[in-house]
ROMAR-571192 format. One record per residue: x, y, z of N, C-alpha, C in turn; residue in three letters. Coordinates in steps of 0.02 Angstrom, whole numbers, padded with zeros to 5 digits, always signed. Example, Ala and Ser with C-alpha at 12.3 -4.5 7.8 and 13.67 -1.06 7.14 Angstrom:
2
+00660-00284+00390+00615-00225+00390+00660-00165+00390ALA;+00642-00112+00354+00684-00053+00357+00645+00002+00394SER;
***
This chain:
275
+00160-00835+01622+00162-00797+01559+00091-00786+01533UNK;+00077-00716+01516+00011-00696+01485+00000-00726+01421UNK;-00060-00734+01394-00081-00748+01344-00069-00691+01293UNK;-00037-00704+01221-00020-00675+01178-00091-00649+01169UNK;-00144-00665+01172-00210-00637+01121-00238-00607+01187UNK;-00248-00529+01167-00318-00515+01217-00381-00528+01208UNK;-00420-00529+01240-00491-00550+01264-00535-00531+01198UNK;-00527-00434+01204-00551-00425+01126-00512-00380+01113UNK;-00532-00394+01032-00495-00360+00967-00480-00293+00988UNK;-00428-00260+00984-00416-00187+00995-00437-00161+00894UNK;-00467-00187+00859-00506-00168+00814-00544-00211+00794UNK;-00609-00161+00784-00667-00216+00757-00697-00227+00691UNK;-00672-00283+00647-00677-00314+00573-00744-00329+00558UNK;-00787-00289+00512-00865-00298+00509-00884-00389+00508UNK;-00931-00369+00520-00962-00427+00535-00966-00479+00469UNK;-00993-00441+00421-00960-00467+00358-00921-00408+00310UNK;-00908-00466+00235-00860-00404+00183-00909-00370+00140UNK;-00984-00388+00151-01007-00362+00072-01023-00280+00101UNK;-01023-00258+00161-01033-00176+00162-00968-00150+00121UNK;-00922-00164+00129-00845-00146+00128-00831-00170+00035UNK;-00852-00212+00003-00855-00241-00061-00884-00208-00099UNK;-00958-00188-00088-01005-00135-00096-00992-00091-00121UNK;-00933-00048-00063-00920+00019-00078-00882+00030-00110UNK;-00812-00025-00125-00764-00029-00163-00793-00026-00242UNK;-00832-00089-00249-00857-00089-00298-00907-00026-00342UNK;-00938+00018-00314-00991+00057-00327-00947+00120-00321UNK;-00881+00145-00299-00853+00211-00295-00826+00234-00350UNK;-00861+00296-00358-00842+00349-00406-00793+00408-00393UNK;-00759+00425-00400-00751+00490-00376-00789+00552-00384UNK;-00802+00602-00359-00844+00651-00374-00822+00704-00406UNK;-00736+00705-00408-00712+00761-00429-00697+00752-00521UNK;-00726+00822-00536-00749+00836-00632-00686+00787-00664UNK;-00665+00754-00704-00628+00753-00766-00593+00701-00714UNK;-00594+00685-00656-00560+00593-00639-00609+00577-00621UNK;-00580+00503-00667-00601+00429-00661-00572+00391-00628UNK;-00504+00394-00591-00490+00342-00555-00448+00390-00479UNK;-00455+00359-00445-00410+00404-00371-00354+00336-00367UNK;-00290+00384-00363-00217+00350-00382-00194+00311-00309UNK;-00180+00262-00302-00150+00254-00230-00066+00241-00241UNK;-00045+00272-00205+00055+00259-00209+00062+00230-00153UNK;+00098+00135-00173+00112+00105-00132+00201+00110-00124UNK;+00253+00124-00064+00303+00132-00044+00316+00087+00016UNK;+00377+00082+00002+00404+00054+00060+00461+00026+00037UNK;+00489-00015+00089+00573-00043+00079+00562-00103+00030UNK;+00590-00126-00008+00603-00182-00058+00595-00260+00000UNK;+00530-00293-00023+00531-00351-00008+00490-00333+00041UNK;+00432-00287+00040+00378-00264+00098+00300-00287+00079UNK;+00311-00326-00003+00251-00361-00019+00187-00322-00053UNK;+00239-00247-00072+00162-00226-00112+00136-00258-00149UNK;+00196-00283-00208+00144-00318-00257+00120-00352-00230UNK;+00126-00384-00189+00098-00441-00165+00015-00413-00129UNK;+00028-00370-00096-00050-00318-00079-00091-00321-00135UNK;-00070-00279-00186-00106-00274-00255-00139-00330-00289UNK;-00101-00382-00290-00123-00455-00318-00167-00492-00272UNK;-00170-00456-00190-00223-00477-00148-00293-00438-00149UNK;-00288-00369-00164-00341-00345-00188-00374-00354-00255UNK;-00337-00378-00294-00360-00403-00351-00415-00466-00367UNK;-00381-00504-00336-00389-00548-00304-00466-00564-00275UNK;-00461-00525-00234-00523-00513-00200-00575-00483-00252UNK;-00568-00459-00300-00627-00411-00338-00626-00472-00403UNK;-00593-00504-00403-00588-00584-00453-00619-00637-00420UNK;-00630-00630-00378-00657-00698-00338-00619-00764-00361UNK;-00555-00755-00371-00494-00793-00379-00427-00773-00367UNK;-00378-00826-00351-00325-00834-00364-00278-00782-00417UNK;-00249-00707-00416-00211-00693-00480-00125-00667-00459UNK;-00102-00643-00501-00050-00630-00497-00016-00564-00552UNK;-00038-00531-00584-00040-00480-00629+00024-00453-00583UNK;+00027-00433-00529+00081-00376-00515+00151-00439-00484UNK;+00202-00442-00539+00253-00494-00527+00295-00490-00443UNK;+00289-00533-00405+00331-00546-00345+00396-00575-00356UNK;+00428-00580-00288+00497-00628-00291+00500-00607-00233UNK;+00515-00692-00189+00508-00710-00146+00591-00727-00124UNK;+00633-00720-00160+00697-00759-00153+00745-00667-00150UNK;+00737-00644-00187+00798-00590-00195+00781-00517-00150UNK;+00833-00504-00101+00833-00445-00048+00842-00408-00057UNK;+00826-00375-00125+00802-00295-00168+00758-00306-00196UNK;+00736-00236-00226+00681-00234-00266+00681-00279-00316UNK;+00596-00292-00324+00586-00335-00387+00559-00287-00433UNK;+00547-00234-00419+00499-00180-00446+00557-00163-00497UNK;+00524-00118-00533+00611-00104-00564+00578-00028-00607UNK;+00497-00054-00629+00474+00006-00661+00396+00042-00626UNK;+00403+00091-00646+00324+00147-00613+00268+00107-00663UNK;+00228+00091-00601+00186+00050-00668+00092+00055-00619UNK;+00037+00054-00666-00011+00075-00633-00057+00018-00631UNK;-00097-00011-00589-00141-00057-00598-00198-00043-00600UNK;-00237-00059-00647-00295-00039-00641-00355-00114-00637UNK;-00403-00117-00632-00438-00194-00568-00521-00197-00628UNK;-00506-00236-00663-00573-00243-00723-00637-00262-00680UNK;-00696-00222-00697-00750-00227-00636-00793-00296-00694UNK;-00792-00251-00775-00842-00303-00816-00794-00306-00890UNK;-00787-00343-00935-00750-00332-00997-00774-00238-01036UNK;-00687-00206-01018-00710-00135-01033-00720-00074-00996UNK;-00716-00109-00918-00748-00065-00867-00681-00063-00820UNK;-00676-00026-00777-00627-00050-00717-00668-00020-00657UNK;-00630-00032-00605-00630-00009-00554-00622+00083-00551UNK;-00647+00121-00502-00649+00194-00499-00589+00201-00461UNK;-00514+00155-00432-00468+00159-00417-00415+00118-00443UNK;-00352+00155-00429-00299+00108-00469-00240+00110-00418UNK;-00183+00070-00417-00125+00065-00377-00071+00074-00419UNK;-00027+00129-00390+00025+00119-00426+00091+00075-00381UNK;+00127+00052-00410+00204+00015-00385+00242+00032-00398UNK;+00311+00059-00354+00370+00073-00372+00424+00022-00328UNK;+00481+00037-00358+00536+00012-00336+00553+00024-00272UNK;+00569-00014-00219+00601-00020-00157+00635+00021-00134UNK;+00629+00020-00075+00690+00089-00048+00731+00045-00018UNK;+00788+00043+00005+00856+00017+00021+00899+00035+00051UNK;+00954+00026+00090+00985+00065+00135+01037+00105+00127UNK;+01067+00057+00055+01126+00097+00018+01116+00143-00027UNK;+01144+00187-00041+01128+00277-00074+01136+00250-00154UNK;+01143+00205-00171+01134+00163-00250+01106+00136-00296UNK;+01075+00111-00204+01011+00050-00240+00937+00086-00198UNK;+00885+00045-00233+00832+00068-00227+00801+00128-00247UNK;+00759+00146-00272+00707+00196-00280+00740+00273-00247UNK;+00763+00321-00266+00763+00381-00232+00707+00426-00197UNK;+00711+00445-00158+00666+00494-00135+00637+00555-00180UNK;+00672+00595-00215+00672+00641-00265+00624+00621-00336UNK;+00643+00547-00336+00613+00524-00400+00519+00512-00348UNK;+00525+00497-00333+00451+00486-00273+00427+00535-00259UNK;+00447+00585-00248+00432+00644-00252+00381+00685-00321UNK;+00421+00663-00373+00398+00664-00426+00354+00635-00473UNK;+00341+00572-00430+00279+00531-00421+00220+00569-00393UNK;+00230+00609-00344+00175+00600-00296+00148+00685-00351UNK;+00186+00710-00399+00154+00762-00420+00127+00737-00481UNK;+00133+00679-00509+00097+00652-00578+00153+00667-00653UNK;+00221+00679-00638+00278+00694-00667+00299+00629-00710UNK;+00314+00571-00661+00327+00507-00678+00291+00479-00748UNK;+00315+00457-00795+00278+00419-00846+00263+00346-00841UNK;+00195+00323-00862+00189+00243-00850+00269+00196-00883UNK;+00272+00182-00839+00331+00119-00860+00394+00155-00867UNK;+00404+00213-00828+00482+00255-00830+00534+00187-00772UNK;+00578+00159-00807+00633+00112-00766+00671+00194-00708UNK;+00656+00144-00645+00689+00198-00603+00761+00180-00603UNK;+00803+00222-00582+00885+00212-00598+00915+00261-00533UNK;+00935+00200-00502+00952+00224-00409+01007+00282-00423UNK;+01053+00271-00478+01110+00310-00485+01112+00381-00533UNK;+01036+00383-00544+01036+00458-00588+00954+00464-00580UNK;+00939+00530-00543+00871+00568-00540+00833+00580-00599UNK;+00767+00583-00604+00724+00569-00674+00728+00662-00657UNK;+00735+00690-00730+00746+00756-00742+00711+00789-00813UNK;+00692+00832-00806+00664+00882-00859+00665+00851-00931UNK;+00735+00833-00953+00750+00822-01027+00751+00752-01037UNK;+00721+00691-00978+00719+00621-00991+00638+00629-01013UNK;+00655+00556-01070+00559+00543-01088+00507+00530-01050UNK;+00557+00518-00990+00503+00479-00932+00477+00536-00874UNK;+00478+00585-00916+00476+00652-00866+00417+00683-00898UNK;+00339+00685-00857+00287+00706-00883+00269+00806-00873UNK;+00273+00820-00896+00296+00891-00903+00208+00918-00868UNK;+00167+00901-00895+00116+00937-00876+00049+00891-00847UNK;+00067+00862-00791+00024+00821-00774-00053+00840-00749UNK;-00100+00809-00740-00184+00827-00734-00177+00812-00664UNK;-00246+00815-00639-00248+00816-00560-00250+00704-00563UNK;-00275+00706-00606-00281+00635-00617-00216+00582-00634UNK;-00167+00603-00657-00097+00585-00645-00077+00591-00557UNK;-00090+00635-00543-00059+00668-00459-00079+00608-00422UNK;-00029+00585-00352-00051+00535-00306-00096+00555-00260UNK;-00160+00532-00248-00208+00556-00212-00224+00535-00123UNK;-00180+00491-00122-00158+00462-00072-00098+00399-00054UNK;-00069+00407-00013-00012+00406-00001+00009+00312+00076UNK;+00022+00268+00034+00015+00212+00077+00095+00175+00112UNK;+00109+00179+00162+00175+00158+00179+00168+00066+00194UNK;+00198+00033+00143+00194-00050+00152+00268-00072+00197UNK;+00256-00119+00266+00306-00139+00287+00286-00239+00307UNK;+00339-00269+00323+00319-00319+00341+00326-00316+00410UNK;+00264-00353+00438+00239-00331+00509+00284-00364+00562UNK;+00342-00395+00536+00387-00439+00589+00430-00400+00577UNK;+00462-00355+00539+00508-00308+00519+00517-00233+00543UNK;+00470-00223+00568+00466-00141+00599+00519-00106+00632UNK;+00545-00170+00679+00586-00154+00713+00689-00165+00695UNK;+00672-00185+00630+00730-00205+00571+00736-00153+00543UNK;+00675-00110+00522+00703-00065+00465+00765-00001+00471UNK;+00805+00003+00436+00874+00038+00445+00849+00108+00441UNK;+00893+00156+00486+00890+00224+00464+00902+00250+00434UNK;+00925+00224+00365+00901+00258+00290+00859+00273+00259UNK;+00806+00172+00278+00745+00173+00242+00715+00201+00293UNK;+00715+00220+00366+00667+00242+00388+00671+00326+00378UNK;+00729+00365+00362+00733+00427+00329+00726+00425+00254UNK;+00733+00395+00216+00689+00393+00175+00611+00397+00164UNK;+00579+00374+00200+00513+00349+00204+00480+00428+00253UNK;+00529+00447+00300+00485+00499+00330+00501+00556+00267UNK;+00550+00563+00236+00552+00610+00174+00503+00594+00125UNK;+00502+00526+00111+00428+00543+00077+00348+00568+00096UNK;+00358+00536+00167+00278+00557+00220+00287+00633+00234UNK;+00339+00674+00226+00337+00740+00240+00322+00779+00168UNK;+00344+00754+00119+00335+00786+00024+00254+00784+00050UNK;+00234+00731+00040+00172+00713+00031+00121+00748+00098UNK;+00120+00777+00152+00102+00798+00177+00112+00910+00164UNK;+00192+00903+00146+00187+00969+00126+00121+01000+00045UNK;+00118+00930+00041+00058+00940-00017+00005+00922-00008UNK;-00018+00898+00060-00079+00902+00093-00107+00814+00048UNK;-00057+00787+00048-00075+00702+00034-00079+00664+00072UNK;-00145+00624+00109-00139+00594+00163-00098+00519+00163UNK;-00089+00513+00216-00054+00445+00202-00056+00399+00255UNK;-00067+00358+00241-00093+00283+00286-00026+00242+00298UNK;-00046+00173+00311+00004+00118+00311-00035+00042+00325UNK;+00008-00022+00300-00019-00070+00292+00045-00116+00327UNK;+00042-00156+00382+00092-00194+00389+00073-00266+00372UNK;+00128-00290+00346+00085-00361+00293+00138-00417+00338UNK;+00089-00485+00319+00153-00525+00317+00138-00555+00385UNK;+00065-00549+00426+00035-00554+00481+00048-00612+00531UNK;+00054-00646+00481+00059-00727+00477+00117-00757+00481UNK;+00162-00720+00464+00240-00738+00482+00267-00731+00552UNK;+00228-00666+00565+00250-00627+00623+00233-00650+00686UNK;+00165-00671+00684+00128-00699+00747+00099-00764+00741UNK;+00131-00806+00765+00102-00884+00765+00015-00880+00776UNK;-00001-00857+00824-00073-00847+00838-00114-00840+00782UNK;-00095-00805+00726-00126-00774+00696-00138-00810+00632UNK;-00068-00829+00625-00057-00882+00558-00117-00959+00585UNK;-00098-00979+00666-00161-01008+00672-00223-01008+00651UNK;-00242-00937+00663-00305-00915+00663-00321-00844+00634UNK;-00331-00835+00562-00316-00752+00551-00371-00713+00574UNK;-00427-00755+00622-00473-00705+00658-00451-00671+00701UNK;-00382-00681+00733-00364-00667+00790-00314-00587+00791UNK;-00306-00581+00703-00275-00522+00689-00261-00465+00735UNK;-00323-00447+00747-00340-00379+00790-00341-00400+00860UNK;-00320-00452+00880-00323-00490+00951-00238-00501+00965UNK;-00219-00500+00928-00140-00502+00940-00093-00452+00983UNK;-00068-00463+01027-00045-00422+01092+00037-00401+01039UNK;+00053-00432+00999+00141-00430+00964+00134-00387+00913UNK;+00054-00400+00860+00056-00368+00818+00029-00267+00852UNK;+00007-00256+00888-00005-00195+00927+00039-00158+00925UNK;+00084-00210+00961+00163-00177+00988+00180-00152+00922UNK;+00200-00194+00844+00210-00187+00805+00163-00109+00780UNK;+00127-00097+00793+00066-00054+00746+00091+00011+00785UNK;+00109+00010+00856+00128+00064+00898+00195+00090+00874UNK;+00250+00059+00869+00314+00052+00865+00331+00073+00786UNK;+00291+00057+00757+00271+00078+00696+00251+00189+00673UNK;+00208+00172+00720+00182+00249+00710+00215+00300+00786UNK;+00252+00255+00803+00311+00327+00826+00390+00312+00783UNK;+00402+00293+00724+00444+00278+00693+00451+00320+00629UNK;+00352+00328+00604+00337+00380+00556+00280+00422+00563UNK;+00270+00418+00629+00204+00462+00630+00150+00469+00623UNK;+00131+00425+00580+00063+00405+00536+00012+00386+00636UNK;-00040+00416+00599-00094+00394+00656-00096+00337+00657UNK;-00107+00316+00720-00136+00228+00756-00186+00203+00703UNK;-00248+00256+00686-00303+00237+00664-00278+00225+00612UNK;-00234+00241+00567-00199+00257+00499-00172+00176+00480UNK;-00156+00155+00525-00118+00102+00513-00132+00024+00512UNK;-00138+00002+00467-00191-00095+00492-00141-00130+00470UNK;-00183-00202+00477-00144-00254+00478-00146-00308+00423UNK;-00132-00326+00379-00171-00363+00310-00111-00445+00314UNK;-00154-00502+00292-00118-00542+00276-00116-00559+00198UNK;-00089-00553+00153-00080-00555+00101-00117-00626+00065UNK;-00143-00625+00008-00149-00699-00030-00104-00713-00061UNK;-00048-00762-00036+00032-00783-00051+00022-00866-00093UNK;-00012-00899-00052-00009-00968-00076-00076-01007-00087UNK;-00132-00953-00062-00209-00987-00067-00229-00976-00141UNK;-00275-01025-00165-00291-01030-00231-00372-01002-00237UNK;-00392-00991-00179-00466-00945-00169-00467-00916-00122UNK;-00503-00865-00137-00509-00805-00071-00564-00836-00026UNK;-00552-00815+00039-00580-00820+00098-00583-00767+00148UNK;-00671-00744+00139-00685-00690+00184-00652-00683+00260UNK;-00607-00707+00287-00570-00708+00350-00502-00667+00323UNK;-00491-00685+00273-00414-00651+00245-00455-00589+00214UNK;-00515-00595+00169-00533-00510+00161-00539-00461+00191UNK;-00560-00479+00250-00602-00447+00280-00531-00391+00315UNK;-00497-00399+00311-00431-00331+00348-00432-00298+00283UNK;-00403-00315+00223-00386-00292+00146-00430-00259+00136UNK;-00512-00283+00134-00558-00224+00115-00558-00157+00162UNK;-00544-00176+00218-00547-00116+00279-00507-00081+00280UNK;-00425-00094+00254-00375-00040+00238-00388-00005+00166UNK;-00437-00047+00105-00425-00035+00052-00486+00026+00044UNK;-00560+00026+00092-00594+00073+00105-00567+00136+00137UNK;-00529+00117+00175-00508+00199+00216-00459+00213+00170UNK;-00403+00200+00106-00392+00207+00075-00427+00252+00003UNK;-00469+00230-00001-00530+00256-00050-00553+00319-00008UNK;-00584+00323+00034-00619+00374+00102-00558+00435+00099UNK;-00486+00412+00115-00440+00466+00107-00427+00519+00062UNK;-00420+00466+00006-00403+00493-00044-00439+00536-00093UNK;-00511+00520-00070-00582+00550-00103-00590+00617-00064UNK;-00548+00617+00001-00555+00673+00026-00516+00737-00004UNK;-00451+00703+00006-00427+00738-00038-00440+00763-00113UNK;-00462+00716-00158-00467+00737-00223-00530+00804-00216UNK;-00589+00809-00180-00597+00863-00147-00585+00911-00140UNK;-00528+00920-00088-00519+00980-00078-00488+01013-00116UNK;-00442+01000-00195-00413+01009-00233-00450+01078-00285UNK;
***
């Protein structure tokens, strides 16, 4: 039997985080009248965005936080409302990017997040803190319906969250779901990436050793299997282990997060651009 890890990394994690910290930290957008480039995190319920968010946070805290609420126990969404994060650089200041979170997608036509309502996200329609409601579409005459949104409301890029031992679990609901949202968002020229989390669950090797991330022969398969499922480019797609139970960050766990969270920034700046 072959060795789970190849020789080398089929991607290569800078040498260190402060190029990648740097840029996070110091990015502006260029385009007139925004201040922040929006990221829309999606995916099936229990795929660990918040849990992403509270790792990038995290990382720009040089601590331990938790601002975007998890749950680790219940097999639907914990999300429940559209809600935006924004990442304090100094008291007063933030970050030149923000994340938004929504509710889970799901297999049954009841529960979870609709497509239609996501849709309506990705045009800047949605109001901060509108409760999504699986059983009735957000519409014209609800409060939570932003009638005339700026380019700065609009999602500027577009992120698909899965758990990286799960790829091959996800149902063909959520996976028609999810290509209905990667197709909205492309008919509007929104690029869109992906993040498979949860690295550490998936591959013993890795949870060993999270240098070995990009050395993992299971997680590949996963990253491949992945992007003929939705399309999203190879290059499009990384691998992040979340900060779940550590009480300080450690440049070995940054060092993937900053690298999805830069080409993230890179995308989306492109886009705000060409607008």
């Amino acid at each position: 039997m072959g060795s789970a890890l190849s020789a080398q990394p089929w991607r290569e994690l800078p040498a260190n985080n402060q190029d990648n910290l740097d840029f996070v930290k110091f990015y502006n957008p260029r385009k007139e009248n925004v201040k922040h480039l929006r990221i829309l995190l999606h995916g099936p319920a229990g795929a660990a965005k918040s849990c992403f968010i509270n790792s990038v946070d995290s990382i720009l805290q040089e601590r331990s936080t938790g601002r975007a609420l998890t749950d680790a126990i219940s097999g639907s969404s914990f999300t429940q409302k559209y809600k935006t994060y924004k990442f304090e650089k100094n008291p007063g200041s933030f970050y030149s990017f923000v994340f938004n979170d929504v509710m889970g997608f799901e297999k049954h036509a009841n529960r979870g997040v609709r497509v239609e309502d996501i849709k309506l996200v990705l045009k800047g329609h949605v109001t901060e803190g509108y409760k999504f409601d699986p059983e009735h579409l957000l519409t014209e005459d609800n409060p939570g319906y932003k009638t005339a949104p700026t380019v700065e409301d609009r999602v500027h890029v577009v992120v698909s969250v899965v758990p990286a031992g799960s790829v091959s679990l996800i149902t063909e609901d959520v996976v028609r779901k999810m290509r209905d949202v990667r197709l909205a968002a492309s008919e509007m020229g929104i690029p869109q990436l992906a993040i498979l989390t949860k690295v550490d669950e998936a591959c013993p090797e890795v949870k060993a050793n999270i240098k070995h991330i990009y050395k993992s022969k299971y997680l590949k398969e996963q990253v491949e299997k992945f992007h003929l499922l939705l399309g999203i480019p190879l290059n499009c797609i990384f691998l992040v282990k979340n900060y779940d139970k550590e009480f300080k960050t450690d440049d070995d766990i940054s060092a993937p997060i900053l690298l999805a969270l830069k080409q993230m920034i890179y995308y989306g700046e492109d886009y705000l651009n060409s607008l």
